[in-house]
C-alpha positions as CSV (number, residue, x, y, z in Angstrom):
1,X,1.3,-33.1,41.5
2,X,4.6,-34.4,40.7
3,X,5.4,-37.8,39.1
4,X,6.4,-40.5,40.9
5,X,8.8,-43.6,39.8
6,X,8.9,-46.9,41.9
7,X,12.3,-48.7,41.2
8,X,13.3,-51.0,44.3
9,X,12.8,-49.9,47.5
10,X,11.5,-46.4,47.9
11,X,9.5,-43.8,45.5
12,X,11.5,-40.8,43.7
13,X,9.9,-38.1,42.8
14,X,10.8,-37.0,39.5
15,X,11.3,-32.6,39.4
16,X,11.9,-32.2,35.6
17,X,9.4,-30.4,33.2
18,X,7.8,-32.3,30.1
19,X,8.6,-30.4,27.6
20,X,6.4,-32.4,25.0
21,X,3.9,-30.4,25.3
22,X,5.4,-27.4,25.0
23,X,7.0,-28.0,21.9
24,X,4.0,-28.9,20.3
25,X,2.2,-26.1,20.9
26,X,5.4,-24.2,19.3
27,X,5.0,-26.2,16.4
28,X,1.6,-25.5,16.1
29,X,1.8,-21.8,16.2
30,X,5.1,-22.0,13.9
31,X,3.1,-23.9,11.2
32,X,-0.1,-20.9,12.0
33,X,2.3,-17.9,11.5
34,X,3.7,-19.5,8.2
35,X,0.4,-19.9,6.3
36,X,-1.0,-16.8,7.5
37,X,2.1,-14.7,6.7
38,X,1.4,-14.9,3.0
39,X,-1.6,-14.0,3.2
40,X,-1.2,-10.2,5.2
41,X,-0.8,-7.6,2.4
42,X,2.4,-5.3,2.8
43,X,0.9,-1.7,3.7
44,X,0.1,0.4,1.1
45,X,0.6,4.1,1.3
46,X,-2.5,6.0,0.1
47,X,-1.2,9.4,-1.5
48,X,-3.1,12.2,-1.4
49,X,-5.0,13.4,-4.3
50,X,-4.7,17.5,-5.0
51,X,-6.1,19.2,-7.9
52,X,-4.7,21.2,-11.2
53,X,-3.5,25.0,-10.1
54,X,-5.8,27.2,-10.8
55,X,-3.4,29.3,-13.5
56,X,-0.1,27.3,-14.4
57,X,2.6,30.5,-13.7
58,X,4.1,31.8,-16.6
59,X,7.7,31.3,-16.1
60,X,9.6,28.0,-15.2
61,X,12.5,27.9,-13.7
62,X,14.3,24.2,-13.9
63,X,17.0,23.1,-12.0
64,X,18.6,19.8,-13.5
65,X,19.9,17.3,-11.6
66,X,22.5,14.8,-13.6
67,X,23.4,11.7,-13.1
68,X,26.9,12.5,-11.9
69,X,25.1,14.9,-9.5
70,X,26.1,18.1,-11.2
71,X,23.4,20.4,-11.4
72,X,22.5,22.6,-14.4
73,X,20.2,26.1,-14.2
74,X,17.7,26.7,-16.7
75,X,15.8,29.5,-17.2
76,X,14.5,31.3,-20.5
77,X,15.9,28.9,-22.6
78,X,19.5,29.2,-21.2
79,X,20.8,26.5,-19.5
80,X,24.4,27.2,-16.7
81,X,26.0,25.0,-14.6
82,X,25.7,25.5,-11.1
83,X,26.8,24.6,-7.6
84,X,24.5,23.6,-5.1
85,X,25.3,26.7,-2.5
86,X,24.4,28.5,-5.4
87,X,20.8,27.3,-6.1
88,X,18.7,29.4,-3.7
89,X,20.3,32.6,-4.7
90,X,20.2,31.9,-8.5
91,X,16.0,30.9,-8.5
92,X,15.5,33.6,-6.1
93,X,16.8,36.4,-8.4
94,X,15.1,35.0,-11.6
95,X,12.0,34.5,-9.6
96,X,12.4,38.4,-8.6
97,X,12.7,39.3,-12.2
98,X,8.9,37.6,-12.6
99,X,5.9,39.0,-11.7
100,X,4.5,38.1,-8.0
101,X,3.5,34.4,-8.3
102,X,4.0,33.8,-11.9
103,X,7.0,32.3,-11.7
104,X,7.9,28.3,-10.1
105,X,11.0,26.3,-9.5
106,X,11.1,22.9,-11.3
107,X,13.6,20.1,-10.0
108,X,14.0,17.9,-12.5
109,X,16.4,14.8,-11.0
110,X,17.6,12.0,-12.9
111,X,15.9,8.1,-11.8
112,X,19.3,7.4,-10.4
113,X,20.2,10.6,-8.3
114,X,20.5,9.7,-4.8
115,X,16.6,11.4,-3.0
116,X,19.6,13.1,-0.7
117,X,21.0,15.4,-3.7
118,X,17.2,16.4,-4.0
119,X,16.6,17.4,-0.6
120,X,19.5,19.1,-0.4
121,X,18.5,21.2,-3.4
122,X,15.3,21.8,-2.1
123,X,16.9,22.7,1.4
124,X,19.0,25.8,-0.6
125,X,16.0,26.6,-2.0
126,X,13.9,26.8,1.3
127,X,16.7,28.5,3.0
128,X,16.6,31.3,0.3
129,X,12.6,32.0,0.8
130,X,11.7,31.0,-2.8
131,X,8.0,30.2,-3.7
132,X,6.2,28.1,-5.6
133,X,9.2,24.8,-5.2
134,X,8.1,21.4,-7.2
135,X,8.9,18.2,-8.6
136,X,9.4,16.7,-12.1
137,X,8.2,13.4,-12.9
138,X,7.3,10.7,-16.2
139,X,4.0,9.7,-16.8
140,X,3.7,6.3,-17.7
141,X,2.3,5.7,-21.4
């Protein structure tokens, strides 16, 4: 039912909304989302665990990734730089050398190589059917 105002002669009926109420309820739920925020932890992503291989292979091949992003092939001791079309072809001709699944591809990337210059490595290596592809890493101390 709409409000009504007397002044003088005749009754006016006023059409405007309160809006009073409204904002407090905004307030309200302002002042709820601003103590609760806080409180919700950021999601955490739960890795998967895998276990040790079975028989670590015999011969590692590592491909180096520099901080400049030059790459650097190393295999038996000798280490030759490289470009990245020619990654696939180089791992998959040492790996051929190896006996059948004795032999893995290490990439091991410096902390401030951009994660596209990895894939991309690992992308020449996919495209040139080599087996047994991982990654270096630190452990903490």
């Amino acid at each position: 039912m709409p409000a009504t105002v007397s002044r003088g002669r005749g009754r006016r009926t006023i059409s405007e909304i309160n809006m009073v109420p409204f904002i407090d309820v905004m307030l309200v739920l302002l002042i709820i989302f601003m103590v609760t925020a806080p409180l919700i932890a950021p999601s955490m992503i739960k890795l998967p665990v895998v276990d040790k291989g079975a028989q670590p292979p015999r011969q590692i091949i590592e491909i180096l990734i520099n901080k400049d992003e030059s790459l650097q092939f190393k295999n038996a001791g000798s280490s030759v730089p490289v470009a990245i079309e020619q990654v696939g072809e180089m791992a998959k001709k040492a790996q051929a050398t190896a006996p059948a699944g004795d032999s893995a591809v290490l990439i091991s990337a410096d902390g401030a190589v951009k994660y596209e210059t990895v894939v991309k490595v690992m992308n020449q290596l996919k495209r040139s059917d080599v087996d047994r592809v991982g990654l270096s890493v630190s452990t903490k101390k």
